[in-house]
MARMAR-680705 format. One record per residue: y, x, z of N, C-alpha, C in turn; residue number from 0. Coordinates in nm, 2 decimals. Each point is the difference from the previous one (the first is absolute). Layout:
N
+--------+--------+--------+--------+--------+--------+--------+--------+--------+-----+
:    n_v :    n_u :    n_w :   ca_v :   ca_u :   ca_w :    c_v :    c_u :    c_w : num :
+--------+--------+--------+--------+--------+--------+--------+--------+--------+-----+
:      Y :      X :      Z :      Y :      X :      Z :      Y :      X :      Z : NUM :
...
+--------+--------+--------+--------+--------+--------+--------+--------+--------+-----+
This chain:
182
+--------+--------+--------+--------+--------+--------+--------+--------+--------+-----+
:    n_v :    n_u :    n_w :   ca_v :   ca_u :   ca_w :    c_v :    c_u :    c_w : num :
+--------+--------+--------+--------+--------+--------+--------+--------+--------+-----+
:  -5.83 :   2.27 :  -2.65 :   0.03 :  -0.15 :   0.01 :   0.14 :  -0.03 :  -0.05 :   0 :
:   0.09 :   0.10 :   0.04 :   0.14 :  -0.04 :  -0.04 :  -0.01 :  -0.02 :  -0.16 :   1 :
:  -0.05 :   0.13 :  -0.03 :   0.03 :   0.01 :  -0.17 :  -0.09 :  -0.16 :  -0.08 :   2 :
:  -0.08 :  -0.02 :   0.08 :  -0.07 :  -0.10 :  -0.05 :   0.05 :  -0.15 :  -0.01 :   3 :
:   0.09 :  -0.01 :   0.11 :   0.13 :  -0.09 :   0.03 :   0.12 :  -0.02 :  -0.12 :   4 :
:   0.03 :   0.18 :   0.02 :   0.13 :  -0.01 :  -0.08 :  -0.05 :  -0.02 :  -0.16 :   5 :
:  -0.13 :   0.07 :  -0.06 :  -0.05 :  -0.03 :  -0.13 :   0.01 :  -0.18 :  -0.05 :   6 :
:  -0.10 :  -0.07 :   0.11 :   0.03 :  -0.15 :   0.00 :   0.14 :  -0.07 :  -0.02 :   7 :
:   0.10 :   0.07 :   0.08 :   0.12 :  -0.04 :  -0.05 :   0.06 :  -0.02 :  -0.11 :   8 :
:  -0.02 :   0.16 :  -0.03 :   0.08 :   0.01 :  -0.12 :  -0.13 :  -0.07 :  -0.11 :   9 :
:  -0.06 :  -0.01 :  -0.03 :  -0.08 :  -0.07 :  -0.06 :   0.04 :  -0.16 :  -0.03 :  10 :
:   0.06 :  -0.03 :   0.14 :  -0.02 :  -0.10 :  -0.03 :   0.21 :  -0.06 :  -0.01 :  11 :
:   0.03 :   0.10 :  -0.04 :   0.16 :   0.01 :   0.02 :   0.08 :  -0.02 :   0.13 :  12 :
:  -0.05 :   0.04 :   0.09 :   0.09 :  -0.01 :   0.12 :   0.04 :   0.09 :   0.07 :  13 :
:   0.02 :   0.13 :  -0.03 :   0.05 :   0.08 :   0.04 :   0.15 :   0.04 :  -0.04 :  14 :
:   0.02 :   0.04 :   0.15 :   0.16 :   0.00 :  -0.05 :   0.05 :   0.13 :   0.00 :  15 :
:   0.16 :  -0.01 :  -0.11 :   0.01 :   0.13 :   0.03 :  -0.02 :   0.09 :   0.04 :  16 :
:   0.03 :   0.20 :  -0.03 :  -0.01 :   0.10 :   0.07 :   0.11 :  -0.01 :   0.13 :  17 :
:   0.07 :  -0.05 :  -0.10 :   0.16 :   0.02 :   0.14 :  -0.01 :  -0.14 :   0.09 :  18 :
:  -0.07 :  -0.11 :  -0.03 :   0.06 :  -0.10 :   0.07 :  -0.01 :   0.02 :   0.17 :  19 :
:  -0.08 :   0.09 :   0.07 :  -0.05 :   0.04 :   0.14 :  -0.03 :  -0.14 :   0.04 :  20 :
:  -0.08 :  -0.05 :  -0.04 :  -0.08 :  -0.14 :   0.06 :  -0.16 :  -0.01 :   0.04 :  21 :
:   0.01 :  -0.01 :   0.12 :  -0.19 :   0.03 :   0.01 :  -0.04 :  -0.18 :  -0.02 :  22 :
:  -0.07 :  -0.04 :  -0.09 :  -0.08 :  -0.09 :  -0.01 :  -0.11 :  -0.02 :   0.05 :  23 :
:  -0.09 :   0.04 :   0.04 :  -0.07 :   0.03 :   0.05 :  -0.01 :  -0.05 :   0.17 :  24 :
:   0.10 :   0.04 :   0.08 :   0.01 :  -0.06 :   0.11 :   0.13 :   0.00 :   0.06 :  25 :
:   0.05 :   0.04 :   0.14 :   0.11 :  -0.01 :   0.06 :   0.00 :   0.17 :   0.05 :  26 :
:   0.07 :   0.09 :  -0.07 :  -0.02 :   0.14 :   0.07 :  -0.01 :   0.00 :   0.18 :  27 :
:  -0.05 :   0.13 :   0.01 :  -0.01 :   0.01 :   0.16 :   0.16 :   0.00 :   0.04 :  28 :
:   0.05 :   0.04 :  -0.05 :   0.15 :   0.03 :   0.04 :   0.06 :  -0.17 :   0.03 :  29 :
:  -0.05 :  -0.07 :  -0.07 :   0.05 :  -0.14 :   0.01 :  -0.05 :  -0.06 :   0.13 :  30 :
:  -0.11 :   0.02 :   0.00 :  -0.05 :  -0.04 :   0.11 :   0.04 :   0.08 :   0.12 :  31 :
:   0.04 :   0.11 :   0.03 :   0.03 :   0.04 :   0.10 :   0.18 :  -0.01 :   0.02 :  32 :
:   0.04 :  -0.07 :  -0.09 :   0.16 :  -0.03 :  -0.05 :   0.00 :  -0.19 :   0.10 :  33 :
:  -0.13 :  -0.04 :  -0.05 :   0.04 :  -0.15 :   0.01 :  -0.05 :  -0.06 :   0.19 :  34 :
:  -0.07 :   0.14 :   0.02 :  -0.06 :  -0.03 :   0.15 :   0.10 :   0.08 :   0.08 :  35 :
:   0.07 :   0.09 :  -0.04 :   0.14 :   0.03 :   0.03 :  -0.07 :   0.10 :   0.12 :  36 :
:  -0.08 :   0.09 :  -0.04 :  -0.09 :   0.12 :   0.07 :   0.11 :   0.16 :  -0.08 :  37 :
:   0.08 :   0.02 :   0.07 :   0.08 :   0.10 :  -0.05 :  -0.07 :   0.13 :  -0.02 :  38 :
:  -0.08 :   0.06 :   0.12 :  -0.11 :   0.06 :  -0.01 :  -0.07 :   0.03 :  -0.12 :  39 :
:  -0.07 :  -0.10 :  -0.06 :  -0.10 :  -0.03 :  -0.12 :   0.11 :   0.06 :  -0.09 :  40 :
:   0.09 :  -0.06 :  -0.02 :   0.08 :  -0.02 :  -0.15 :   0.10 :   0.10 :   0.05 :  41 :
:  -0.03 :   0.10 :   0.09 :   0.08 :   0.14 :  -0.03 :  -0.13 :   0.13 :  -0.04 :  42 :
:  -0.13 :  -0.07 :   0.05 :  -0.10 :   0.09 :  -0.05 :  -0.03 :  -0.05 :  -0.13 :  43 :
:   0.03 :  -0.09 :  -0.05 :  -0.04 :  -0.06 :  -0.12 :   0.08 :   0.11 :  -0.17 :  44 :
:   0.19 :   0.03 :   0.13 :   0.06 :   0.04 :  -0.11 :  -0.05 :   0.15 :   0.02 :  45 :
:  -0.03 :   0.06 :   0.09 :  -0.03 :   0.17 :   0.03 :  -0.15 :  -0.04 :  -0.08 :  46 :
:  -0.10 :  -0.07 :  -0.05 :  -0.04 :   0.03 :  -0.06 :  -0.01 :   0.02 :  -0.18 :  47 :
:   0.14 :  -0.05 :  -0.01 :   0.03 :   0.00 :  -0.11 :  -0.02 :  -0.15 :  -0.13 :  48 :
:  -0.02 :  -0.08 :   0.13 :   0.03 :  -0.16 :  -0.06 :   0.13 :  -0.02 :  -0.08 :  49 :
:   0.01 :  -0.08 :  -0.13 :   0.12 :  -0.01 :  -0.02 :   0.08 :  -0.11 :   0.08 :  50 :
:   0.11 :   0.03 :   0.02 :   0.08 :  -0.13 :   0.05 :   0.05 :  -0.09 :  -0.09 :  51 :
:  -0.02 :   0.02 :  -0.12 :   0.07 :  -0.09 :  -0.11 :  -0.11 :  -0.08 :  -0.06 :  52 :
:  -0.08 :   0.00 :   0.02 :  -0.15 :  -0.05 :  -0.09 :   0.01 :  -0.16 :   0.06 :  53 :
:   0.01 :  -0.10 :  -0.08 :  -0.01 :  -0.13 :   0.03 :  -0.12 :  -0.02 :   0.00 :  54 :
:   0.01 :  -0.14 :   0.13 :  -0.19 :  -0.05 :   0.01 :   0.01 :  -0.14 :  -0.15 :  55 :
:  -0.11 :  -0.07 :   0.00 :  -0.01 :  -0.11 :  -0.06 :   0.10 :  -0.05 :  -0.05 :  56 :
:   0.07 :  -0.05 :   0.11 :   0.14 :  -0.10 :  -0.02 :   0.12 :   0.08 :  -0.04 :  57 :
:   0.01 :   0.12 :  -0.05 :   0.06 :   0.06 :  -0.07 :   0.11 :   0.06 :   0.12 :  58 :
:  -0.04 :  -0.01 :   0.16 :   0.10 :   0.02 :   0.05 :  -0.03 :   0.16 :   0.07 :  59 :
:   0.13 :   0.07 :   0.05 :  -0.06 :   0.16 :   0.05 :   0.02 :  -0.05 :   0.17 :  60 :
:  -0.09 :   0.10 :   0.08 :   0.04 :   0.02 :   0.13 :   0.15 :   0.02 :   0.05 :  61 :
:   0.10 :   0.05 :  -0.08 :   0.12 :  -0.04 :   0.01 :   0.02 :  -0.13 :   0.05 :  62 :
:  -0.04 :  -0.13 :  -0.08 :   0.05 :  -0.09 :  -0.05 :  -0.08 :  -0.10 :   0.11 :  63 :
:  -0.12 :   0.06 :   0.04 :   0.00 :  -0.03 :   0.07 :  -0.03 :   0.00 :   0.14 :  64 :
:   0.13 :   0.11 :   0.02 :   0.01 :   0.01 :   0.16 :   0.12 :  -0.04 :   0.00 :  65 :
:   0.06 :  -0.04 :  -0.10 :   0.16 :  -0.06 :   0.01 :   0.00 :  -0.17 :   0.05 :  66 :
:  -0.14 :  -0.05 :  -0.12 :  -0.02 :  -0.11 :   0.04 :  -0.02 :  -0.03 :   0.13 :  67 :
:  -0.15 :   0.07 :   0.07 :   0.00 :   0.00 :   0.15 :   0.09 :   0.07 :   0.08 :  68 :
:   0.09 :   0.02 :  -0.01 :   0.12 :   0.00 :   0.09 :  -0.03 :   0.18 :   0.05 :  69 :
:  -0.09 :   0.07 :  -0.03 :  -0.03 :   0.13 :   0.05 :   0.09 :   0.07 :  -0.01 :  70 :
:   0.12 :   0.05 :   0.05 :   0.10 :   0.12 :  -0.05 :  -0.05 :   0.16 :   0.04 :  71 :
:  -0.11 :   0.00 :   0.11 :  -0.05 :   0.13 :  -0.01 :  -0.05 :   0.02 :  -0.08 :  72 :
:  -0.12 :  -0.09 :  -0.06 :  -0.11 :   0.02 :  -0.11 :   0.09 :   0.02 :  -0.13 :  73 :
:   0.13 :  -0.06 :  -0.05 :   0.06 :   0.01 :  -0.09 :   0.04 :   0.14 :   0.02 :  74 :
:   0.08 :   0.03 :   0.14 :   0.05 :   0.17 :  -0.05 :  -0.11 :   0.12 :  -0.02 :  75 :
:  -0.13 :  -0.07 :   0.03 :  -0.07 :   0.07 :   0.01 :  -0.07 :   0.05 :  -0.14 :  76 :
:   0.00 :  -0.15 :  -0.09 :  -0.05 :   0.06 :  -0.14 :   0.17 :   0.02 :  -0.05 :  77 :
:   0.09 :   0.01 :   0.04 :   0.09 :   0.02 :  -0.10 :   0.02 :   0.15 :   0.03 :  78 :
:  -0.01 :   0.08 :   0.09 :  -0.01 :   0.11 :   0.04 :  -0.14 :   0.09 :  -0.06 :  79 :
:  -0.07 :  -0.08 :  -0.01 :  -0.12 :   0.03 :  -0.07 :  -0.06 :  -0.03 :  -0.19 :  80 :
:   0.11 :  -0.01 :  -0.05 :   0.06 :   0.01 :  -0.15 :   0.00 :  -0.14 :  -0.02 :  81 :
:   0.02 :  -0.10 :   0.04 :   0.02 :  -0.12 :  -0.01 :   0.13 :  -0.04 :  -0.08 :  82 :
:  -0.02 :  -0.04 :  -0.15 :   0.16 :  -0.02 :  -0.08 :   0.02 :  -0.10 :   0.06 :  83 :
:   0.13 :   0.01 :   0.00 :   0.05 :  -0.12 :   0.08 :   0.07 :  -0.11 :  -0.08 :  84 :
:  -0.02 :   0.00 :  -0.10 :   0.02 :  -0.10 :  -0.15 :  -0.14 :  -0.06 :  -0.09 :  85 :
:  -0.10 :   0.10 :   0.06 :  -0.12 :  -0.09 :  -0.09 :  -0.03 :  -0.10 :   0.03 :  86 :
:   0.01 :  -0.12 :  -0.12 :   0.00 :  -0.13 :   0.00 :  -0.16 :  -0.05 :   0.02 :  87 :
:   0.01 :  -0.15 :   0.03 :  -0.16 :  -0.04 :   0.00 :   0.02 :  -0.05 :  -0.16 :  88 :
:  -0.12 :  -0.07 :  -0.04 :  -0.06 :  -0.03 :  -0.11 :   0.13 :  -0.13 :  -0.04 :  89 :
:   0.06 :  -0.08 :   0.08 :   0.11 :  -0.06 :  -0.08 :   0.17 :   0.03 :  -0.01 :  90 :
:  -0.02 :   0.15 :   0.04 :   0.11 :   0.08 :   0.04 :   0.07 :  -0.03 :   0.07 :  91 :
:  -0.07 :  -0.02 :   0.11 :   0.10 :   0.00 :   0.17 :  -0.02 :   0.13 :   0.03 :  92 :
:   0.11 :   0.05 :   0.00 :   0.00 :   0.15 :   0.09 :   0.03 :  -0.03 :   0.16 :  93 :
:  -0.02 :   0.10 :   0.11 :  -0.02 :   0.00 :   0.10 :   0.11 :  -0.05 :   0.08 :  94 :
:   0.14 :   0.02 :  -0.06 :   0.10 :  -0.01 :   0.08 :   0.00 :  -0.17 :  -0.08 :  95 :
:  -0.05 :  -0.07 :  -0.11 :  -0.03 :  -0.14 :   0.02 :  -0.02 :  -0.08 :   0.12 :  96 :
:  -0.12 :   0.08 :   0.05 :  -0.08 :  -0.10 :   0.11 :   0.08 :   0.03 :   0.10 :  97 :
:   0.05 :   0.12 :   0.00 :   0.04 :   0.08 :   0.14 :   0.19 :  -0.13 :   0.04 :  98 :
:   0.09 :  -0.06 :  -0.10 :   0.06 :  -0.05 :  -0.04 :  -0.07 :  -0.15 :   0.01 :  99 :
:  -0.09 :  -0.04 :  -0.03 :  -0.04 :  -0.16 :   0.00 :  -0.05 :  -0.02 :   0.14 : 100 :
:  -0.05 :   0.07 :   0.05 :  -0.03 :   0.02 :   0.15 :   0.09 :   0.03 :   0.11 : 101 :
:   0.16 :   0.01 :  -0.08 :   0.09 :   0.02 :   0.10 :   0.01 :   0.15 :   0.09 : 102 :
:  -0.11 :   0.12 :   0.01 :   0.01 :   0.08 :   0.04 :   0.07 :   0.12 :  -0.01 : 103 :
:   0.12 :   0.03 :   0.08 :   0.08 :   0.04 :  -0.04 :  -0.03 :   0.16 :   0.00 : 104 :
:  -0.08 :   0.05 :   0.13 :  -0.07 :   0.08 :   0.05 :  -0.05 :   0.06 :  -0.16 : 105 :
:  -0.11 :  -0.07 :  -0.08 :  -0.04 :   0.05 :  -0.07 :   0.07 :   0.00 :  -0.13 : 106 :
:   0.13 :  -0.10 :   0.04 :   0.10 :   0.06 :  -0.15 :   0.07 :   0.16 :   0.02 : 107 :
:   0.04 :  -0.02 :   0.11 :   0.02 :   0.16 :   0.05 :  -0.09 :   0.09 :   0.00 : 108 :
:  -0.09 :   0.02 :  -0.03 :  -0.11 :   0.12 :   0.07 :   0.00 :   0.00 :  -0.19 : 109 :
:  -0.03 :  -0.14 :  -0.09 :  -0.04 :   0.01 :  -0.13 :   0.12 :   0.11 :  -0.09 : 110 :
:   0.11 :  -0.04 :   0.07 :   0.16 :   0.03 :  -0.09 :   0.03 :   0.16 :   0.04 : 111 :
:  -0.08 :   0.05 :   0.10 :   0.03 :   0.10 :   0.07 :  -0.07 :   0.12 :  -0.07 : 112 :
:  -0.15 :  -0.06 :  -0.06 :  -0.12 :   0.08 :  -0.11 :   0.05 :  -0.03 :  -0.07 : 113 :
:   0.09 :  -0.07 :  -0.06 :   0.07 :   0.01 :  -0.18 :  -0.06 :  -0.09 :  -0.12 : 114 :
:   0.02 :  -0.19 :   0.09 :  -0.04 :  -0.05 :  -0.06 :   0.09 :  -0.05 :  -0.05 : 115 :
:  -0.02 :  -0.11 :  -0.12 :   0.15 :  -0.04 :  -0.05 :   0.03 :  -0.14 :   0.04 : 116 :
:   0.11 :   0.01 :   0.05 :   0.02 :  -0.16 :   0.06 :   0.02 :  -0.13 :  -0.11 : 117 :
:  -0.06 :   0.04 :  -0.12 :   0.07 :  -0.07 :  -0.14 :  -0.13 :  -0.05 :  -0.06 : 118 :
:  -0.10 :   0.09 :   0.02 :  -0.13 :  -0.03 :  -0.07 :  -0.05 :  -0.12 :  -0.02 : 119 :
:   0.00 :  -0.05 :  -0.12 :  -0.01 :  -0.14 :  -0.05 :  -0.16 :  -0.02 :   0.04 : 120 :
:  -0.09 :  -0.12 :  -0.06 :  -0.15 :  -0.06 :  -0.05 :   0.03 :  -0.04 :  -0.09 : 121 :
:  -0.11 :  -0.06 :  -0.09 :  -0.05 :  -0.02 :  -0.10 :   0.07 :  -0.14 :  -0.04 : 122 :
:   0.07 :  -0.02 :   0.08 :   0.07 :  -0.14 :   0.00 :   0.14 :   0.06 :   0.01 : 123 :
:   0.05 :   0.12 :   0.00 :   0.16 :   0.01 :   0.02 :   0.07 :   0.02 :   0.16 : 124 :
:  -0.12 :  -0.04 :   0.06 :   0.04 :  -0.06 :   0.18 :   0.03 :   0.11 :   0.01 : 125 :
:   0.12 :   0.02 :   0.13 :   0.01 :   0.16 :   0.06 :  -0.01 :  -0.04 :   0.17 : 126 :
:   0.01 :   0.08 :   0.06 :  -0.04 :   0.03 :   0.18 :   0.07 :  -0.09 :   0.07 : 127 :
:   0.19 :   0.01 :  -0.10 :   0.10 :  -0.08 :   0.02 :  -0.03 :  -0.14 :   0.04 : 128 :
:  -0.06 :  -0.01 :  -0.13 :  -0.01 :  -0.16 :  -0.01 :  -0.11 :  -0.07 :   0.07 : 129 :
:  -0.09 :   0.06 :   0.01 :  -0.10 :  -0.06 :   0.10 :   0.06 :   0.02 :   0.14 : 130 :
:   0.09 :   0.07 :   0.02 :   0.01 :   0.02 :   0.16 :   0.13 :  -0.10 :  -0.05 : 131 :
:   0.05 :  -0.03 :  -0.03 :   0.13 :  -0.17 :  -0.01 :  -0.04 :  -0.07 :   0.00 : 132 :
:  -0.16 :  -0.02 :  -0.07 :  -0.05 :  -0.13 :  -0.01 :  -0.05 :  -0.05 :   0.14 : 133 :
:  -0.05 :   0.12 :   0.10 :  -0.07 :   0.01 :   0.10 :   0.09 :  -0.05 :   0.09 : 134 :
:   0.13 :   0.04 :   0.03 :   0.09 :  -0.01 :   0.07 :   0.00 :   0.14 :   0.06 : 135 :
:   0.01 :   0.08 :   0.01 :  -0.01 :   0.16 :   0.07 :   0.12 :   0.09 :  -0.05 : 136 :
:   0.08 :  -0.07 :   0.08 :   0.18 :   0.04 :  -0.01 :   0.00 :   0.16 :   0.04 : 137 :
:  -0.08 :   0.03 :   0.11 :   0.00 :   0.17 :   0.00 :  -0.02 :   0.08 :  -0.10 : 138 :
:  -0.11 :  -0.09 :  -0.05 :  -0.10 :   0.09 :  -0.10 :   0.11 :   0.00 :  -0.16 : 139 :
:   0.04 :  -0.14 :   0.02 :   0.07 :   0.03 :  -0.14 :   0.13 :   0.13 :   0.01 : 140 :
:   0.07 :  -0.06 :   0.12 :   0.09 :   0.09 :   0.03 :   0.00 :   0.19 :  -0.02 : 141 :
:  -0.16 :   0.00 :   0.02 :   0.00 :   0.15 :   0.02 :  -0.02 :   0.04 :  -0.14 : 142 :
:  -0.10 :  -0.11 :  -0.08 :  -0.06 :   0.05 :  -0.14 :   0.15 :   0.02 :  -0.09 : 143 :
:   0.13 :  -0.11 :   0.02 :   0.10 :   0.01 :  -0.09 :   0.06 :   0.17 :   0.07 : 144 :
:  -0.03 :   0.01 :   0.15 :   0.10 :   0.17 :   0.01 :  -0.07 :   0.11 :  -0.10 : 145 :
:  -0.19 :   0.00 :  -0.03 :  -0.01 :   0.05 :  -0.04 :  -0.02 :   0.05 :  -0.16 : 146 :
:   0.10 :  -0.14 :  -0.03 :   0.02 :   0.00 :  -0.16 :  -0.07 :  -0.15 :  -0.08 : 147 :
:  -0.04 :  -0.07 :   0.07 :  -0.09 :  -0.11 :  -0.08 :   0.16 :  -0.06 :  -0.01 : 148 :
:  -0.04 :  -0.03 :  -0.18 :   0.15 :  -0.06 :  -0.03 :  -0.04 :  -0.20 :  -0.03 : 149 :
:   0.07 :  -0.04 :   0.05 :   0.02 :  -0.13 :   0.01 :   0.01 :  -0.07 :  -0.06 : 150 :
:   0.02 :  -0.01 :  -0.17 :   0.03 :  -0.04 :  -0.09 :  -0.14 :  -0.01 :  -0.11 : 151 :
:  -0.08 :   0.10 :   0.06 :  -0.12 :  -0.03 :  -0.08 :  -0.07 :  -0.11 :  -0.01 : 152 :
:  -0.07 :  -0.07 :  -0.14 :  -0.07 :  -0.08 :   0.00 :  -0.15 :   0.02 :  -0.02 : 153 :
:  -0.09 :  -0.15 :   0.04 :  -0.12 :   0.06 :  -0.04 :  -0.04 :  -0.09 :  -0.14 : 154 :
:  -0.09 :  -0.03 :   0.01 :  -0.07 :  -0.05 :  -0.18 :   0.08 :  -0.10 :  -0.03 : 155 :
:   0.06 :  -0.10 :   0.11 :   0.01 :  -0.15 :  -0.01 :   0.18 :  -0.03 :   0.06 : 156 :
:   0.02 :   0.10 :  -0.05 :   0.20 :   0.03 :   0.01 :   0.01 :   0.01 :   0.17 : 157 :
:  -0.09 :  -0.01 :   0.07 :   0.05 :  -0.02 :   0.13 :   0.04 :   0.16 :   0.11 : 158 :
:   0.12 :  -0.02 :   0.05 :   0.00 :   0.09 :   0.08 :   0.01 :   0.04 :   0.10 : 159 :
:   0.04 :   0.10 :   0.09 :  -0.10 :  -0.04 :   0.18 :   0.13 :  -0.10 :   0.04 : 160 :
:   0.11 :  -0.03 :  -0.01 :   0.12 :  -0.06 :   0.04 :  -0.09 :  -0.17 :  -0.03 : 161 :
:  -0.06 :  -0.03 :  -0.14 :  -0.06 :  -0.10 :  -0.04 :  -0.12 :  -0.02 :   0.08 : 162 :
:  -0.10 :   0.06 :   0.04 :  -0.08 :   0.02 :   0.09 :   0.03 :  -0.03 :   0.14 : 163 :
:   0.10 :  -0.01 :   0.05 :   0.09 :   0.03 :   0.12 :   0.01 :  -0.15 :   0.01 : 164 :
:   0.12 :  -0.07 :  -0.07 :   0.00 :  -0.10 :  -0.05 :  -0.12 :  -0.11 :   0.05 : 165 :
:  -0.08 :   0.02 :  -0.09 :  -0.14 :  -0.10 :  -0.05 :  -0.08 :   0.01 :   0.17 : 166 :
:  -0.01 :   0.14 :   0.03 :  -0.02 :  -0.01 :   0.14 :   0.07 :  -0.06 :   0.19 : 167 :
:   0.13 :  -0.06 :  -0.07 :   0.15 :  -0.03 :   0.04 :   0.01 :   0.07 :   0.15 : 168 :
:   0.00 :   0.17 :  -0.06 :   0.02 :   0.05 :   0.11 :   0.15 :   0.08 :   0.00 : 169 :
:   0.09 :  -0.07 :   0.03 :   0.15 :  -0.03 :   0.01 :   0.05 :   0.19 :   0.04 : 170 :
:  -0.10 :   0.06 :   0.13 :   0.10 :   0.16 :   0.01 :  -0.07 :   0.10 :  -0.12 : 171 :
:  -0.10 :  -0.02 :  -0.03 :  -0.05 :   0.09 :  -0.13 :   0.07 :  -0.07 :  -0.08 : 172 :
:   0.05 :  -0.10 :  -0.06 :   0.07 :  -0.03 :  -0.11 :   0.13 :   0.07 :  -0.01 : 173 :
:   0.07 :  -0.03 :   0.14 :   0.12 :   0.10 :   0.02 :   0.02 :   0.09 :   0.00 : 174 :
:  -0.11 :   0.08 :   0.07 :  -0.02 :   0.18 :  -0.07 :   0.01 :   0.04 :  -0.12 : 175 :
:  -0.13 :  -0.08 :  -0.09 :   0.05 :   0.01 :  -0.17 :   0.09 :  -0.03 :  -0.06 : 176 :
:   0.08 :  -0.10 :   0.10 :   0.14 :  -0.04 :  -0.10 :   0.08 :   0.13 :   0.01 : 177 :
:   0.05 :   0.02 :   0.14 :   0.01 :   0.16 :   0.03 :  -0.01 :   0.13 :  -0.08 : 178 :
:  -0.15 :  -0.02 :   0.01 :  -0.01 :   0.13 :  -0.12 :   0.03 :  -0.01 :  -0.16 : 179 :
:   0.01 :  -0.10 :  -0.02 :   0.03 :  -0.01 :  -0.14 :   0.13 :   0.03 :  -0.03 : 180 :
:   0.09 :   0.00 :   0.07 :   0.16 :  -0.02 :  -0.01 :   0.02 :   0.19 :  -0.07 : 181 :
+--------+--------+--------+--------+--------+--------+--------+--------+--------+-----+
């Protein structure tokens, strides 16, 4: 049945890359046991050799989203269980993106600790930085600049997290970046 699936596909051009790890098809088990936040499931999911990097549909990984749902066990759980901790979703938000726009500092730390980069841009130029200025998340920016996210960066549209800061008129993130810039 699969082969009969994947022939249709490609047939009909829709198959995606070898490397892109995207199941089309449906939402892996791993996701679902990621999104019902069943630690159990999705530690037998990785002993049986599920990948942790394989995106569902929406191009996003069980990383990405246990960061979303606020899970920091289920996060150390696939990040301990080969979970990169920089694979982006399909519009290149990497993990410590959401983990940053969500204000969670918890999983900026647990992300920055696996060796993620606090700089990692999307497909737009945005970095962690700047969504966490825009947000207002003065810890979070605070900690992303100790761990190297440089301040001065822009994204597609000249803007930078200090400009972001601004636009969002959140006055002690603005002061932080003024800070770091000097």
């Amino acid at each position: 049945m699969k082969r009969l699936v994947l022939a249709g596909l490609l047939a009909c051009g829709l198959a995606a890359t070898a490397h892109a790890e995207i199941n089309i098809l449906a939402a892996p088990d791993l996701v679902k046991a990621v999104t019902s936040n069943d630690l159990g499931l999705a530690r037998q999911q990785l002993m049986r050799g599920e990948n942790p990097n394989v995106a569902d549909i929406g191009g996003r990984t069980p990383l990405i989203h246990s960061i979303v749902a606020g899970f920091p066990d289920m996060a150390k759980l696939l990040l301990d269980g080969g979970a990169r901790p920089d694979r982006a979703d399909r519009t290149g938000n990497p993990p410590m993106y959401f983990a940053a726009e969500g204000g969670n500092l918890d999983m900026v730390e647990l992300l920055l600790a696996k060796g993620a980069k606090p700089d990692q841009e999307n497909k737009q130029g945005v970095t962690p930085l700047m969504v966490a200025a825009r947000s207002g998340k003065a810890d979070v920016v605070e900690r992303l600049l100790k761990a190297g996210a440089k301040p001065d960066r822009s994204d597609f549209t000249g803007r930078d997290a200090l400009s972001w800061a601004q636009e969002s008129r959140n006055s002690r993130v603005a002061t932080l970046l003024r800070q770091a810039k000097r």
